[in-house]
Wavefront OBJ file of the C-alpha trace (Angstrom):
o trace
v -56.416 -49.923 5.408
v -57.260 -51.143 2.072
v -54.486 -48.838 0.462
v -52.153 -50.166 2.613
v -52.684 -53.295 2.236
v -52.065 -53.427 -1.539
v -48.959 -50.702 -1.033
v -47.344 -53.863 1.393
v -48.129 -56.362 -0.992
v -46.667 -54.368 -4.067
v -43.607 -54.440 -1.850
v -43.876 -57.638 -0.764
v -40.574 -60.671 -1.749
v -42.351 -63.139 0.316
v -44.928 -64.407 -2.944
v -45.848 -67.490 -0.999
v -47.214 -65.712 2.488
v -48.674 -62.912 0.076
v -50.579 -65.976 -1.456
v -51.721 -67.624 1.645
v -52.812 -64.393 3.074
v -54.471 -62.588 0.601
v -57.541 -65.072 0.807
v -58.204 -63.790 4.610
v -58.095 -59.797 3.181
v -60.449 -60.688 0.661
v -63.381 -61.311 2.600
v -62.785 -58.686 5.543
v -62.879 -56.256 2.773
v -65.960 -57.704 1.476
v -67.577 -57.478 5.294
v -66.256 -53.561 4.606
v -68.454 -53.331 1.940
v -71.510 -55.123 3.394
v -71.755 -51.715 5.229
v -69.882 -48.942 3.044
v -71.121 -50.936 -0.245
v -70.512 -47.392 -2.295
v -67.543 -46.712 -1.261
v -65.398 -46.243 -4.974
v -61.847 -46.765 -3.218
v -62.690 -50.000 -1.605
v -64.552 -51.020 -4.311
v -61.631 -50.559 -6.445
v -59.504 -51.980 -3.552
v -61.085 -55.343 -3.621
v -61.266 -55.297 -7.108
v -57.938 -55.280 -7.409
v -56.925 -57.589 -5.135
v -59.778 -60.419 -6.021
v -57.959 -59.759 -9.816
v -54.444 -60.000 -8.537
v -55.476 -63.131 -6.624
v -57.104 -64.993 -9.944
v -53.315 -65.180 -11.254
v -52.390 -67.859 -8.686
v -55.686 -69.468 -9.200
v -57.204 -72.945 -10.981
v -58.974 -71.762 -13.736
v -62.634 -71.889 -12.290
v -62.083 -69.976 -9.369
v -60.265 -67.493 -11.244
v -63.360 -67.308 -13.681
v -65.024 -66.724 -10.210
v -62.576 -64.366 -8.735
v -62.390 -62.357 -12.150
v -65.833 -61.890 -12.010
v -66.494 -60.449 -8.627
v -63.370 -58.085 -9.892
v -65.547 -56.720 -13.021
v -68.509 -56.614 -10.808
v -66.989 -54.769 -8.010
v -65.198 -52.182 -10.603
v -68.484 -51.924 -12.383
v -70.282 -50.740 -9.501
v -67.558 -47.751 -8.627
v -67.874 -46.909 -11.809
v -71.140 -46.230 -11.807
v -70.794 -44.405 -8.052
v -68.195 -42.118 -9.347
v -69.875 -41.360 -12.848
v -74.014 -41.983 -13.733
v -73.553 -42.307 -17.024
v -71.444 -45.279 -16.371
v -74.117 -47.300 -14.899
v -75.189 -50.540 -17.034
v -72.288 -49.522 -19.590
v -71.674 -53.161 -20.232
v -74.893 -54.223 -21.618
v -75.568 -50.547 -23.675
v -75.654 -50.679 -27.271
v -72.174 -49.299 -28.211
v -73.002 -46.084 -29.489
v -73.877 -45.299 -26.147
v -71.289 -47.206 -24.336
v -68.480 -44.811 -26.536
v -70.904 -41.671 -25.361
v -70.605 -42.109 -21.758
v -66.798 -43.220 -21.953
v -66.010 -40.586 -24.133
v -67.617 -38.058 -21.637
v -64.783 -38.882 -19.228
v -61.665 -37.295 -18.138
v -58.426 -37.221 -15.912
v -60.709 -37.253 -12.601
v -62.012 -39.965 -13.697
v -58.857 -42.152 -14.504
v -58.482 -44.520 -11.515
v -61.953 -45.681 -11.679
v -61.224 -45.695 -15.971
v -58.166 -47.814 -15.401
v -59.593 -50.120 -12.504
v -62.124 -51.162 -14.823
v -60.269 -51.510 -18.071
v -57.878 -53.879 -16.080
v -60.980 -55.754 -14.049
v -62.627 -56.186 -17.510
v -59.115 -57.449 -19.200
v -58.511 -60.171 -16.522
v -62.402 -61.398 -17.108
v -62.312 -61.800 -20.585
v -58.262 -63.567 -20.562
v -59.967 -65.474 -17.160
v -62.847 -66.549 -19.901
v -60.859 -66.614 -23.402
v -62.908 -69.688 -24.318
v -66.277 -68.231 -24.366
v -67.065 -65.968 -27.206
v -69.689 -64.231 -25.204
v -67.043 -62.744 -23.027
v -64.617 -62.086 -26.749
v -67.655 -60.463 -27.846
v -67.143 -57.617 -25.019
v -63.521 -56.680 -26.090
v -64.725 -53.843 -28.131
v -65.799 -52.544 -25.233
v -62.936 -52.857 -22.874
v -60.713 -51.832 -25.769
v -61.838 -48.655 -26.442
v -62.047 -47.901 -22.983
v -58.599 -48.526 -22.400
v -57.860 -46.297 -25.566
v -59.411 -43.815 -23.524
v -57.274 -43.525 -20.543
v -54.227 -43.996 -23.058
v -55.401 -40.560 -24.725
v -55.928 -39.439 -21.623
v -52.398 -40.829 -19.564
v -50.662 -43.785 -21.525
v -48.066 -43.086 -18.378
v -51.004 -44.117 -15.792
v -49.437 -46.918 -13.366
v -45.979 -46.937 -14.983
v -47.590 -47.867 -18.247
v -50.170 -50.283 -17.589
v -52.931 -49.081 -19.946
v -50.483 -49.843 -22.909
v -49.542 -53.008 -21.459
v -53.133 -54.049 -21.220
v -53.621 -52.802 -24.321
v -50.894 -55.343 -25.705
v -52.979 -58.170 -24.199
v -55.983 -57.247 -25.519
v -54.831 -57.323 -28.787
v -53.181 -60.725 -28.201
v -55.923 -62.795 -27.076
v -56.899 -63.761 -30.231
v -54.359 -64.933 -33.351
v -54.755 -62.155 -36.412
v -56.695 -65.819 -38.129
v -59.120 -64.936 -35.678
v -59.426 -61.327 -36.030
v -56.500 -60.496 -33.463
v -53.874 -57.938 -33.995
v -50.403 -59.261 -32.535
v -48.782 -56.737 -34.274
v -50.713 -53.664 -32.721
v -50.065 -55.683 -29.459
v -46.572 -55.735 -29.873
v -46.522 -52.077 -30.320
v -48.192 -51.321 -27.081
v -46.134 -53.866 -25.194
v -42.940 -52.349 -26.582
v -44.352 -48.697 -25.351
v -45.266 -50.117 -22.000
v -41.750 -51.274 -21.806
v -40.635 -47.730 -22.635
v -42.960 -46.045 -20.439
v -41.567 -48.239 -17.323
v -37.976 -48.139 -18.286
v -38.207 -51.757 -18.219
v -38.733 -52.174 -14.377
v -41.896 -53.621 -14.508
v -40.807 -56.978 -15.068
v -44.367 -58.379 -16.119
v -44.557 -56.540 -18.899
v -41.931 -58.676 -20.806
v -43.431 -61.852 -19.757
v -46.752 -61.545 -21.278
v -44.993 -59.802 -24.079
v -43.569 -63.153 -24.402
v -45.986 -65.236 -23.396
v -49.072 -63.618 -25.289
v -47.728 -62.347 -28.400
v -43.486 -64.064 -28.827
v -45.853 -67.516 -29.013
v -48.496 -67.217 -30.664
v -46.396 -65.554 -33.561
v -43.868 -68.591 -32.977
v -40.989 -66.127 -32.337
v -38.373 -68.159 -30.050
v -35.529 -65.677 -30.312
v -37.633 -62.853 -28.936
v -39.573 -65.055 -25.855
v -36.048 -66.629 -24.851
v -34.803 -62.847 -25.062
v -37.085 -61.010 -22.929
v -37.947 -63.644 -20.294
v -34.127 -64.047 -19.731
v -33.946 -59.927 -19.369
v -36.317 -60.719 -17.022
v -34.387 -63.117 -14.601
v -31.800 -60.848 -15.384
v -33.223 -57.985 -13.534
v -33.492 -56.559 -9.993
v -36.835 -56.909 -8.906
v -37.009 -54.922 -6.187
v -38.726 -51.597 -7.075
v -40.903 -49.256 -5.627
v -44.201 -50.344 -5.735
v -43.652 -53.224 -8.181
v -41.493 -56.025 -6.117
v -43.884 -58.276 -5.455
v -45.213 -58.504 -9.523
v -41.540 -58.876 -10.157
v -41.315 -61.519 -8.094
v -44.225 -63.441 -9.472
v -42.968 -62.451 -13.082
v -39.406 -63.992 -12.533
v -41.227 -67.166 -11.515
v -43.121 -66.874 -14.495
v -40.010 -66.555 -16.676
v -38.785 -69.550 -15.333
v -41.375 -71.790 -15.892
v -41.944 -70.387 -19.478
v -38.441 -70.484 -20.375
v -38.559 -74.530 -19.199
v -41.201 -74.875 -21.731
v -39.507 -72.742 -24.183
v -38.222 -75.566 -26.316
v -41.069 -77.962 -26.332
v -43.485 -74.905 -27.516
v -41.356 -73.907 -29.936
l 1 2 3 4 5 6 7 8 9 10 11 12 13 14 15 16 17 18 19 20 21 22 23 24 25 26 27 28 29 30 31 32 33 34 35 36 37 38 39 40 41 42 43 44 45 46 47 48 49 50 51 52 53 54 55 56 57 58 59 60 61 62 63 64 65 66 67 68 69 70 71 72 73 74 75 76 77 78 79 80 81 82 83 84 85 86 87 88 89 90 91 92 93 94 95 96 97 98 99 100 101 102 103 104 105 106 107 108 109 110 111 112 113 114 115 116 117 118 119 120 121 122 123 124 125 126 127 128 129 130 131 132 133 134 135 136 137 138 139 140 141 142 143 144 145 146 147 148 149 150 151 152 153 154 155 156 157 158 159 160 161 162 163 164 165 166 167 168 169 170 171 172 173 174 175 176 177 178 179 180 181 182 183 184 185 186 187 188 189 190 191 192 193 194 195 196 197 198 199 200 201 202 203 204 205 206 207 208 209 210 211 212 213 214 215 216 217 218 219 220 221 222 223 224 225 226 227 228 229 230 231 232 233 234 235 236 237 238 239 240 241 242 243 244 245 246 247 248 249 250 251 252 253
């Protein structure tokens, strides 16, 4: 049930009943897990969609709904692989053991995580307790990249791009290793996953004050179809996006 409820909101026009619904799925899957709490596909399940649901929230509760995300993706990883258990508060050396110890099986639990772990830290980009952990997530994600940089149409390169464009290069960023993976995401998807070129422009065309390029993609964007297989409804939500950063476009700029 789980898997089809996130294939029929992938594919899912309707953004508005997809956000007034969503809250209801949320906690029948968590009354799943009050009695299958080990169970690594719902885990991942609700993991995903408490992290899909944080993008139409107010910042606290998507702190909140980040979060339970990381937790929930946490805890599958550690049911599908021991020496995943506690990773996030291991001294590094053996935090890169026990990722490096992975493989292919292990990918959608990898990539769940690296993407519930993103969304935390962007949720919490003004604490530098949560900055402090990007080491972490990074070089996970450069994991399942060596692994499959093709995983979900791209994604690990695309989170991979945001990663490395939280923070300005003053601030020991690097927008230009993030512009790299976004433009390889891009690739990757043949340019149907329209939310790649939005936080392409959002997260790296402004904070390297590059107009040409944000007006550019976000307009590609609108541009587009955004019906595709599997990735209508985040096309949806990224065309809204477009418009509303496009509005702003001159008064950032």
């Amino acid at each position: 049930m789980a898997g089809d409820l996130a294939d029929t909101i992938s594919n899912s026009r309707d953004v508005d009943t997809v956000r007034e619904g969503v809250p209801a799925y949320l906690l029948l899957i968590d009354s799943f897990l009050r009695s299958s709490p080990d169970n690594p596909k719902l885990l991942l399940a609700a993991a995903q969609l408490n992290g899909s649901f944080s993008t139409f929230a107010e910042e606290d509760r998507a702190k909140l709904l980040t979060a339970k995300a990381l937790e929930y993706s946490l805890h599958a990883a550690c049911v599908v692989e021991k020496s995943m258990c506690e990773v996030r508060s291991r001294p590094f050396d053996e935090y890169r053991a026990a990722v490096d110890g992975l493989d292919s099986r292990d990918l959608p639990v990898m990539y769940g995580l690296g993407v519930a772990w993103t969304s935390w830290i962007q949720a919490n980009a003004d604490d530098w307790n949560a900055i402090a952990e990007l080491g972490k997530v990074k070089y996970l994600m450069e994991r399942v990249i060596a692994l499959d940089e093709t995983w979900s149409d791209g994604g690990p390169q695309l989170y991979m791009g945001g990663l490395e464009t939280i923070l300005p290069a003053s601030m020991g960023g690097h927008p230009e290793e993030g512009r790299k993976h976004f433009e390889r995401a891009i690739e990757i998807s043949g340019g149907k996953y329209l939310m790649t070129k939005v936080i392409y422009a959002q997260q790296y065309a402004r904070l390297v004050f590059d107009k040409e390029l944000h007006d550019r993609l976000l307009r590609e964007v609108l541009a587009a179809d955004p019906v595709v297989e599997g990735m209508t409804f985040a096309n949806e939500v990224a065309q809204m996006r477009a418009r509303e950063l496009l509005a702003t476009s001159d008064d950032y700029f």
